[in-house]
C-alpha positions in Angstrom: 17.4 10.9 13.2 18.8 12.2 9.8 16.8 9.9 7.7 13.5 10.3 9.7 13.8 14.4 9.6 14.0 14.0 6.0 12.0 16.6 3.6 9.6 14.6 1.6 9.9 16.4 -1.4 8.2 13.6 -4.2 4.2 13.3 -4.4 2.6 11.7 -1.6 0.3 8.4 -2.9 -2.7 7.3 -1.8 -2.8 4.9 1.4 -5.0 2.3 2.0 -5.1 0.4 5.4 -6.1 -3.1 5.8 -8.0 -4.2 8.9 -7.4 -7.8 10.7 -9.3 -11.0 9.3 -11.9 -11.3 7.2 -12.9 -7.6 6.6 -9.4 -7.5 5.7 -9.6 -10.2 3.0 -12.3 -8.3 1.7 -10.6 -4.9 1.4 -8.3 -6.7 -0.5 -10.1 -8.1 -3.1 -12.0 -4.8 -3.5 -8.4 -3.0 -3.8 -7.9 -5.6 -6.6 -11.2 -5.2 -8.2 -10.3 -1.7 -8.4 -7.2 -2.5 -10.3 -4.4 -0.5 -8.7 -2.4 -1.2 -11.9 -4.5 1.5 -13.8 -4.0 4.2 -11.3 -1.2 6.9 -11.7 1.2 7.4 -8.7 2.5 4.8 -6.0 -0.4 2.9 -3.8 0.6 1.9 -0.8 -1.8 -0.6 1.6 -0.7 -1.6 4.9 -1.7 -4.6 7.4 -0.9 -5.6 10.8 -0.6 -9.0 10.1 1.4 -11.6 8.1 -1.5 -13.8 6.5 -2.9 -10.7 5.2 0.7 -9.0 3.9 0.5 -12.4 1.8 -3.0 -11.7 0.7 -1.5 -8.5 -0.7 0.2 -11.0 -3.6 -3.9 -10.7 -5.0 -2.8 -6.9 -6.4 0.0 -8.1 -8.4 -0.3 -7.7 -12.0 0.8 -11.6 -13.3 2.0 -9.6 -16.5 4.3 -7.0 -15.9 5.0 -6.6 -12.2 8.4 -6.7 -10.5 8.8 -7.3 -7.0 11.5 -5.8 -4.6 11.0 -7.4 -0.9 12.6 -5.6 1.7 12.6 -8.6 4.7 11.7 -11.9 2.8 12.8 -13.4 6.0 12.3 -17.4 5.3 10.7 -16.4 2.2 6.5 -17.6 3.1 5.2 -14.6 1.6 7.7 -14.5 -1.4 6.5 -17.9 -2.4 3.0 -16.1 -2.8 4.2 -13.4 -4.7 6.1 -15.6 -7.2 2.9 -17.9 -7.4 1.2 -14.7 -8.5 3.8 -13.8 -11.4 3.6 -15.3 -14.7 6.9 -16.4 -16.4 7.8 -14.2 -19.1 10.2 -16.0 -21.1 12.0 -19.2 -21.6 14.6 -19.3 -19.2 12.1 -18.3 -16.0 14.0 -15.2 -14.8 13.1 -14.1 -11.7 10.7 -11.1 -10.8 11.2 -11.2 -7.2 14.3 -9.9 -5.4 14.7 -10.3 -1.4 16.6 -8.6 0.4 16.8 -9.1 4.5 19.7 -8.2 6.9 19.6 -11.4 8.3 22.1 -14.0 6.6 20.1 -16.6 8.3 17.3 -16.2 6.5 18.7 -15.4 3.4 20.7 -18.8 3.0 17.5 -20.1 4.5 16.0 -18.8 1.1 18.5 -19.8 -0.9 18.5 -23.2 0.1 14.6 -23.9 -1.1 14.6 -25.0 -4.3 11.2 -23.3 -5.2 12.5 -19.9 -4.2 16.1 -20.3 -5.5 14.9 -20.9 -9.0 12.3 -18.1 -8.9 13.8 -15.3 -7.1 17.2 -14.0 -5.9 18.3 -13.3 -2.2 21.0 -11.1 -1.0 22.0 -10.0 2.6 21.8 -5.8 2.4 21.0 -3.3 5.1 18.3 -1.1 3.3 19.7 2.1 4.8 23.1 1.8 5.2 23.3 0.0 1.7 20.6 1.8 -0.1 22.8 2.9 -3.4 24.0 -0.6 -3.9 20.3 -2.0 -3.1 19.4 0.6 -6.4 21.8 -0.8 -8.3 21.2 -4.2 -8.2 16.9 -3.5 -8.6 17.6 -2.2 -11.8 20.1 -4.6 -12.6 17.4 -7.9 -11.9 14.4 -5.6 -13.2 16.2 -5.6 -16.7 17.1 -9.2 -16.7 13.4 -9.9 -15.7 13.2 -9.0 -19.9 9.2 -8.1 -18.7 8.1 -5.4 -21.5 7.8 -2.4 -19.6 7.7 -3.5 -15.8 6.5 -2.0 -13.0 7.8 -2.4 -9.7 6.2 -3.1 -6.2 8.2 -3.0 -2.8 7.0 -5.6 0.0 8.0 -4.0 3.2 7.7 -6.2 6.1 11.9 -5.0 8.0 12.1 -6.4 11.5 8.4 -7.6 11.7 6.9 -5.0 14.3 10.2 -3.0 14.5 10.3 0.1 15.9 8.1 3.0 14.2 11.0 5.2 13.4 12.7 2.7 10.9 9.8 2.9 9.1 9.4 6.6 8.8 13.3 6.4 7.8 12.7 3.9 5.0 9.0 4.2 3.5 10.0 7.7 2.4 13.6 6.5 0.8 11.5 3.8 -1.1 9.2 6.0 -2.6 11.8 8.8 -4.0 14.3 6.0 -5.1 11.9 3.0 -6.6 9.0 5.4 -7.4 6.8 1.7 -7.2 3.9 1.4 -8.3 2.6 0.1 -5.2 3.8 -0.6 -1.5 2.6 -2.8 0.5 3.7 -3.2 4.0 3.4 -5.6 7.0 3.7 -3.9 10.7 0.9 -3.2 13.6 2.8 0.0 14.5 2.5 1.7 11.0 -1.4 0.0 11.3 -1.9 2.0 14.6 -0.5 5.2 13.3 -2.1 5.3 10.4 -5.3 5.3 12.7 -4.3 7.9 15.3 -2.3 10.7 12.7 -3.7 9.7 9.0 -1.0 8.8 6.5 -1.9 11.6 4.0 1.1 14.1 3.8 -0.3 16.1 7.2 -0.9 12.9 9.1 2.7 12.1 7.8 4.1 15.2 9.4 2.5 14.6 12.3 4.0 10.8 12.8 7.8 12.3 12.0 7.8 14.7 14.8 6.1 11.6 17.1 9.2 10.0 15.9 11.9 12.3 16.3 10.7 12.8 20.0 10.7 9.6 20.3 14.5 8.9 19.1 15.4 12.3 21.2 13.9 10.9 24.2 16.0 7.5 23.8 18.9 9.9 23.7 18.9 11.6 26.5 21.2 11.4 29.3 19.8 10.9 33.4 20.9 14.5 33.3 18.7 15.4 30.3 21.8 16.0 28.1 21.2 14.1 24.4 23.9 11.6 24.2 26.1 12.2 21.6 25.9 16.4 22.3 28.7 18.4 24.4 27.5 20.2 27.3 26.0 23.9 25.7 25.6 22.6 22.2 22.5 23.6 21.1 19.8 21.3 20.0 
């Protein structure tokens, strides 16, 4: 609840949201006709689906773009995103860096020699681990040794997980990485985005949605919220 009632105090970017199948292919490609790299700000685009989150690898700049993926999972839509990067030096650094919570899948990553020797996995909980997961970007950013990067954050946490982890993290990703795009994967972001907006009122509007919603899990038979004394005020 902390995290989700969270002041965004940053500028809000521009959002952009994909539709399913082929109308979605072709929002893409126009989004990368209109070369997002030239705009100022963060972009962010989000899909419902996971064939089109890995269309979103089409916006990367091959030059100088970083990429932070928060849920690689097995690592499908990583291998696109890789495939989209140029090598900028000898010794193939990486320019992705996946993080999921799963160990599972990360030693899953770990063990395919395609991603292994393009990217780097680590097991972190985004917002329990957040300073350490800053750390370490800036740490693999620099060793990228890509004049002047720019970063993009893949969000696809949990698949279709609950609404409210989103709300908790999209706004910690934009104050910490600043990226120059986002680009998420989840039908419930999709269908809000439809019913509120995702412009800085629509945003507003989705937080309270969400803090009734984690109040309502809460609550007690009796109507108390769990976790509250009896006559502590809400």
């Amino acid at each position: 609840l902390e995290y989700v009632s969270s002041k965004c105090e940053m500028d809000w970017p521009n959002w952009y949201l994909v539709p399913d199948g082929k109308d979605g292919k072709e929002k893409i490609k126009e989004l990368a006709l209109k070369n997002l790299s030239q705009t100022a700000g963060t972009e962010c685009a989000v899909c419902e689906e996971s064939d089109l989150f890995r269309c979103f690898s089409q916006l990367l700049d091959s030059e100088k773009d970083f990429v932070l993926e928060l849920g690689s999972c097995h690592g499908v839509a990583t291998k696109e995103f890789i495939k989209a990067l140029k090598p900028q030096n000898s010794d193939n650094s990486p320019r992705v860096y996946g993080v999921d919570i799963s160990l599972e899948c990360v030693e899953h990553c770990k063990s395919d020699p395609f991603l292994s020797s393009n990217a780097v996995f680590e097991k972190l909980d985004v917002l329990i681990q957040w300073k350490e997961l800053e750390e370490k970007t800036k740490t693999y950013v620099s060793r990228s040794n890509v004049k002047e990067p720019s970063l993009v954050v893949a969000l696809d946490i949990g698949g279709n997980r609950e609404l409210e982890t989103l709300v908790a993290t999209i706004p910690f990703v934009l104050r910490t990485f600043q990226p120059r795009l986002l680009l998420i994967k989840s039908q419930a972001l999709y269908k809000a985005g439809q019913e509120f907006g995702l412009d800085i009122q629509g945003w507003e509007r989705l937080k309270e949605s969400s803090i009734r919603a984690i109040r309502d899990r809460r609550r007690s038979p009796t109507g108390q919220e769990l976790g509250k004394p009896s006559g502590t005020k809400k």
